[in-house]
N, C-alpha and C positions, 0 to 999 in steps of 0.2 A: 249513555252507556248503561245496560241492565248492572242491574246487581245480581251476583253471582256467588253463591253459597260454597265454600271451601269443599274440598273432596270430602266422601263421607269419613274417613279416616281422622282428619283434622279438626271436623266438627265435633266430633267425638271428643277429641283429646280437650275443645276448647271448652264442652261440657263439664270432662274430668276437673278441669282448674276452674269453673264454677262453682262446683259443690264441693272441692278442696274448697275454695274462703269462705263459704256458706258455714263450715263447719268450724270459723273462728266468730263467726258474726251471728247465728243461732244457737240459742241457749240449748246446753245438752240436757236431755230427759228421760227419761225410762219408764216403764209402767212395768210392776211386776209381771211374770209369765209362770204359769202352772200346765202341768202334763196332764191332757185328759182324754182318752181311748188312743193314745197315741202320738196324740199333735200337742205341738205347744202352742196355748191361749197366751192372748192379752187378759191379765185382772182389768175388769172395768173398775173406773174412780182410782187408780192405784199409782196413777200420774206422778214424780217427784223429781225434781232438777238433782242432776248429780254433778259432780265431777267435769268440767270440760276437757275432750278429747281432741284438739282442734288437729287437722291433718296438716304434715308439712311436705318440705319439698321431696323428702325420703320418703314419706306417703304417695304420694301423686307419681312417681315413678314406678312404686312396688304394685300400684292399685294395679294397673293391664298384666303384670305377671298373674297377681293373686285372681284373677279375672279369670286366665286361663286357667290355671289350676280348678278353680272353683265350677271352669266350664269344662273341662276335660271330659267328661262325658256326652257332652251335645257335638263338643267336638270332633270327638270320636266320630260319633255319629256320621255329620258331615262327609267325612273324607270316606267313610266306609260306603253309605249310600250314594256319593259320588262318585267314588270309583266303581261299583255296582252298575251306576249307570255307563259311565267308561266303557262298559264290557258290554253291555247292552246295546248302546249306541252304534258300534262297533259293526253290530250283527248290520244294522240300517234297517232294523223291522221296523222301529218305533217309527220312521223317517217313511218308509214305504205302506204303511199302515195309517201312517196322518196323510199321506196321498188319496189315498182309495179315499177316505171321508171326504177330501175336498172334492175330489171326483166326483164322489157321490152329491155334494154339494150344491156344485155348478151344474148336475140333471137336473137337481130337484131343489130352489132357492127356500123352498118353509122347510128340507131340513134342515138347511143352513140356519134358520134363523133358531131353531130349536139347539143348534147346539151349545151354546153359551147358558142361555135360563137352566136344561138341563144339566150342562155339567158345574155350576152354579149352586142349585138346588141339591145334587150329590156332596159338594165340598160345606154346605150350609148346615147338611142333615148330619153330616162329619162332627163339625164343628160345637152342636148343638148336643149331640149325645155322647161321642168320645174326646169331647176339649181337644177338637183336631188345632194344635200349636205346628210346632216342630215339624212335627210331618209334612206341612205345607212346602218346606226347602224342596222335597224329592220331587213334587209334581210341579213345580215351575220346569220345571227339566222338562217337562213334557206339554205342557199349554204353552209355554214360548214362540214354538215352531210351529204349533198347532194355530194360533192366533197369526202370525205371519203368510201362513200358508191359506187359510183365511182368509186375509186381503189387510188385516187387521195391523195392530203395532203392539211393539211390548209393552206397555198398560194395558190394555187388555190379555194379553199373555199374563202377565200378575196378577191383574183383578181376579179373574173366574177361580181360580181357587183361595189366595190372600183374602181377598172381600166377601167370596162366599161363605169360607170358613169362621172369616172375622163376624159378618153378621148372623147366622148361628152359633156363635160361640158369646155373644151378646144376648143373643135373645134362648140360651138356652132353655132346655126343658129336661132333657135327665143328662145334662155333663157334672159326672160326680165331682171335678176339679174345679167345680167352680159353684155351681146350688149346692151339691151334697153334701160340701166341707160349710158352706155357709150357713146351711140349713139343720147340720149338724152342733155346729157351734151356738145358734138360733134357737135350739132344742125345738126345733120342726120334725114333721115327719117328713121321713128320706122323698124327695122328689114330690112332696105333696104341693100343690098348688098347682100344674103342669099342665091343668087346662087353658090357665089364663096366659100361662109361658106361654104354650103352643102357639093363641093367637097373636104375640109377641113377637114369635120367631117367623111367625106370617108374611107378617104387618116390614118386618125390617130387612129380611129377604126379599121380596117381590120389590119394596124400593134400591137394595141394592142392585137387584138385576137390572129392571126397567132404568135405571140412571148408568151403567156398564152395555145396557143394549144402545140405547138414545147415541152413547159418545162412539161406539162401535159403527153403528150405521154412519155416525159424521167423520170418520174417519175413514170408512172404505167409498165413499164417495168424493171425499178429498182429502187423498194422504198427507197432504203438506198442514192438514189442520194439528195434527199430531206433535206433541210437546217434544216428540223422540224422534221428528221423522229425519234430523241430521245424523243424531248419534244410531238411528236403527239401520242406516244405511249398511254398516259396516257391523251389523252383530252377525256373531257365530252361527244363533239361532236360525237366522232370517235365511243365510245361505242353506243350511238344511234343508228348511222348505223348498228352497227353489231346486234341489235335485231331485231328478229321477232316477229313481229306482223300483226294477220288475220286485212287485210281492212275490217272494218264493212260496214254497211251501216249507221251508227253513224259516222263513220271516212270519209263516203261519206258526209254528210251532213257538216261537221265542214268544210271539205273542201271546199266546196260550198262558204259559208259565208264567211271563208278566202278571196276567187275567188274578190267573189263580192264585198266584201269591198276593195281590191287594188283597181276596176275598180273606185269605190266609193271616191278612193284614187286620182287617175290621174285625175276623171273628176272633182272632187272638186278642186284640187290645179291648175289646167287652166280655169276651167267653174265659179269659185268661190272665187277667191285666197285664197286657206285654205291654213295655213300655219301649227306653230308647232301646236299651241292649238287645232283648230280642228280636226288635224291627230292624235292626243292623245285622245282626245272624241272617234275620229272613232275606236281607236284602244280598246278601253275598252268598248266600246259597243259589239266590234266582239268577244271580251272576255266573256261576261254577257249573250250572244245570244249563244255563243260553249259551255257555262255549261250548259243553260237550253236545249238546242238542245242534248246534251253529257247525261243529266240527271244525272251533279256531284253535289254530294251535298255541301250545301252553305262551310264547313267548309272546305273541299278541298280543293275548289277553292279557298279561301281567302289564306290558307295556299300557295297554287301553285304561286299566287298572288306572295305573300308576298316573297316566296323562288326565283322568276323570278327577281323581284326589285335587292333584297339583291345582287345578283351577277353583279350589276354593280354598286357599291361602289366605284371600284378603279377605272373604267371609267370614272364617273364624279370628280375622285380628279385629273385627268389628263385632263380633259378639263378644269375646273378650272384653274391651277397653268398654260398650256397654255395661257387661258385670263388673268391671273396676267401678264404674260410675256407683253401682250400689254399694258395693264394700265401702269407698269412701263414704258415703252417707251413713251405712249402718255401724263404723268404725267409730265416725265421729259422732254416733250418737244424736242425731238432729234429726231420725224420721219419727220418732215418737212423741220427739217435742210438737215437731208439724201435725201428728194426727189428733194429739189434743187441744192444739189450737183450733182445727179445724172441726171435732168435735163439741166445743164449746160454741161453736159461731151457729150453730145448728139451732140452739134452744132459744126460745122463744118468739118462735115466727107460727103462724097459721100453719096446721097440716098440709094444705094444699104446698104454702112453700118452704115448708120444712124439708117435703120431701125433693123436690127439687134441689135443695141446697146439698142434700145427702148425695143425691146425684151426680151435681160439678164439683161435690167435694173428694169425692170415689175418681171421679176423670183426672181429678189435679193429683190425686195420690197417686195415680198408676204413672204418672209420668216419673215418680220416687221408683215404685216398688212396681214394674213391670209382670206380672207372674201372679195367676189368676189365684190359685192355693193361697200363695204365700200372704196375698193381699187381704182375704176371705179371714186367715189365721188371725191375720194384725188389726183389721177392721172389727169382724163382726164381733168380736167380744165386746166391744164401746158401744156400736152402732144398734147392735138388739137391744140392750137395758135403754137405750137412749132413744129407741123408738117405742117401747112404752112409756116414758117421761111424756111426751111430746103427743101422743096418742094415736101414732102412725105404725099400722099391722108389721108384728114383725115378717110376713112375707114380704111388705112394700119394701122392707130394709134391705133384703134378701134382691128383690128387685132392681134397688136400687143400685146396690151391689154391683152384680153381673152387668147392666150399664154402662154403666161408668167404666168400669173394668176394661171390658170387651171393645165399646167404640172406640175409644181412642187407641187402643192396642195397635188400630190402622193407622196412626198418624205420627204418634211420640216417636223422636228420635234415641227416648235412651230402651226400646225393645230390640235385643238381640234378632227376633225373629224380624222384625222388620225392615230394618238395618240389612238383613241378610238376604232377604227375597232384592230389597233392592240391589245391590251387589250383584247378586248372580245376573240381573237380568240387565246391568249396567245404566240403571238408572237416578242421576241424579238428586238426592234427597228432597232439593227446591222443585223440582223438576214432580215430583210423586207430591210434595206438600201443596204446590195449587192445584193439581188435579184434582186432589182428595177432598181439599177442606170445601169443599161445595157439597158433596156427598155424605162427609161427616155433620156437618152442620145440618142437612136433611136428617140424618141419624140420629142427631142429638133430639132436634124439634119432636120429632115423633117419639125420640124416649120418654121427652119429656109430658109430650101429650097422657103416653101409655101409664105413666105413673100416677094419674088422676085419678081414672075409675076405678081402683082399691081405694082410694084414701074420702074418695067422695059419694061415690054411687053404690056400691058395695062391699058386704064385708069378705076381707078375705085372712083366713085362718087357716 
């Protein structure tokens, strides 16, 4: 008999009542914090045991309320850009438009094979310069069907944008949410060092595509190899693809708008810093504009609306009890004590495994503190002063950073975001964890190869 991982809901909750006793059995600590251009730093060396906070059974209950509240905005988000697409869907451009491409496809098998690297390379380059996160939820909506219609299954419908964005978002070069705050806190200059990033985000995209193509090819050659090929039987998504439906030139138009509001999308969240709330305006405008373009009438589309929302209920009870998981940690006071444990374990080892140590010590935190900023805020104030101790560039720290950060972002169960890409696309947590950890372990090897040549062959300032 397999062993079989609880539903993602549960395992959640079994998380939550982990880090509840975690926070009777590690020592609470604090390190003072100061306000500076905005953000609140960690004081480096400012370490001191306080007070124990331990959470009880009235904590562990309140955490998934307090979750939501604290997520109410992404949630938002959610149900808006889900019903958005509701009403998009609706039209069946999106559905008669991923036709025509496979169409195109089966004329011509090296477009097909271009489609995935490129649309990869688009969600990577996302990833790398606008800290494409969240955003990720709206276009699983649409590589789902696309990857089905394809020949493909939904792991690859997840990958091409989760993995492409996740491995540029790892190996960034200007994501202000994650080098800029770091390199700021660093006292670097903004985005300085982004030559060596670049061949970073090279180096770790082309392995994520090349290992997303490899398993794609052995899946459309034999579906039954596919970890999903029972549960893909019966997805939403999959039937999509298998209808036919004429492109109109209504289905031309809706697509247009589509087009144009992604561009509207990218040039807003760099030319503007639009973040959730205006990308949720954007997204319900492009909705209100594809019924009047579409010619649905109003009751439809509210209905479509409405039906698009409803299906991501249990998304946001799983981002939710996610952020419960940190509140409990940072309520009870034990992530600070764990980041100077893990600070202190760093010193006195050789450069070379210094920095390495920096590295799985940034992977094990994000499984704590999910959330590329926040982690940047709490870390790098320790981690710069502590890589001049040690005589490792404070961009390697910076490096080492984003790493850690960003690979495992694809793996940990306590990321909202990932938690949630799985959800939509109904795939089992165990079920995404061994597919992954072959991939993430290539990710890690190469991170760690990648953090040598600063620390050994040249200098980098």
């Amino acid at each position: 008999m397999k062993f079989k991982l609880p539903d993602t809901l549960l395992l959640l909750i079994a998380i939550l009542l982990v880090f509840t006793l975690l926070t009777w059995i590690v020592p609470s600590g604090e390190f003072d914090r100061e306000v500076v251009n905005g953000k609140e730093l960690v004081v480096a060396d400012s370490y001191k045991e306080v007070a124990s906070n331990p959470a009880g059974l009235f904590d562990f209950i309140l955490a998934p309320i307090k979750g939501f509240i604290s997520s109410a905005q992404i949630i938002t988000f959610i149900f808006l850009v889900a019903g958005s697409f509701g009403v998009i869907n609706q039209t069946g451009a999106i559905e008669a438009g991923l036709q025509s491409v496979v169409v195109a496809s089966q004329k011509n098998k090296a477009y097909k094979s271009l489609v995935i690297p490129l649309l990869m390379i688009l969600f990577s380059i996302a990833g790398a310069t606008f800290g494409m996160s969240e955003e990720v939820l709206v276009f699983i909506l649409i590589t789902l069907p696309l990857s089905f219609a394809l020949g493909y299954d939904s792991v690859v419908g997840v990958s091409i944008p989760f993995v492409g964005a996740g491995a540029g978002f790892a190996g960034a070069f200007l994501n202000p949410f994650t080098v800029g705050i770091a390199q700021g806190i660093a006292e670097l200059a903004p985005f300085s060092g982004w030559e060596y990033r670049l061949v970073v985000w090279v180096i770790l995209t082309s392995a994520a595509i090349i290992f997303v193509m490899i398993y794609a090819s052995k899946i459309e050659k034999n579906p039954e190899k596919s970890p999903m090929y029972d549960i893909d039987k019966n997805s939403k998504y999959k039937n999509q693809a298998q209808e036919h439906i004429t492109f109109t030139n209504r289905h031309r138009a809706v697509i247009i708008i589509f087009l144009l509001g992604l561009v509207a999308l990218i040039y807003g969240v760099n030319a503007w810093d639009w973040y959730i709330n205006e990308i949720s305006a954007l997204f319900v405008c492009m909705a209100v504009v594809s019924a009047i373009v579409f010619r649905m009438n109003s009751g439809t589309a509210i209905d479509s609306f409405v039906k698009g929302a409803s299906e991501m209920i249990k998304v946001t009870f799983v981002i939710a009890i996610a952020k419960g998981i940190l509140i409990i940690a940072s309520d009870g006071k034990i992530i600070d004590t764990i980041l100077n444990a893990m600070a202190s374990s760093v010193d006195g080892f050789p450069n070379a495994v210094s920095v390495q140590l920096m590295f799985g010590l940034q992977t094990f935190l994000n499984f704590f503190l999910p959330s590329g900023s926040g982690q940047a805020a709490l870390t790098m104030p320790i981690m710069a002063p502590l890589s001049d101790l040690i005589n490792v560039s404070r961009q390697t720290a910076v490096l080492a950073f984003q790493l850690g950060d960003g690979l495992s972002n694809l793996i940990i169960p306590t990321s909202g975001v990932t938690m949630g890409v799985l959800t939509i696309a109904n795939i089992p947590y165990e079920k995404w964890f061994k597919w992954m950890l072959p991939l993430f372990i290539i990710l890690s090897i190469l991170a760690m190869l990648l953090l040598i040549p600063p620390v050994l062959f040249f200098s980098w300032n």
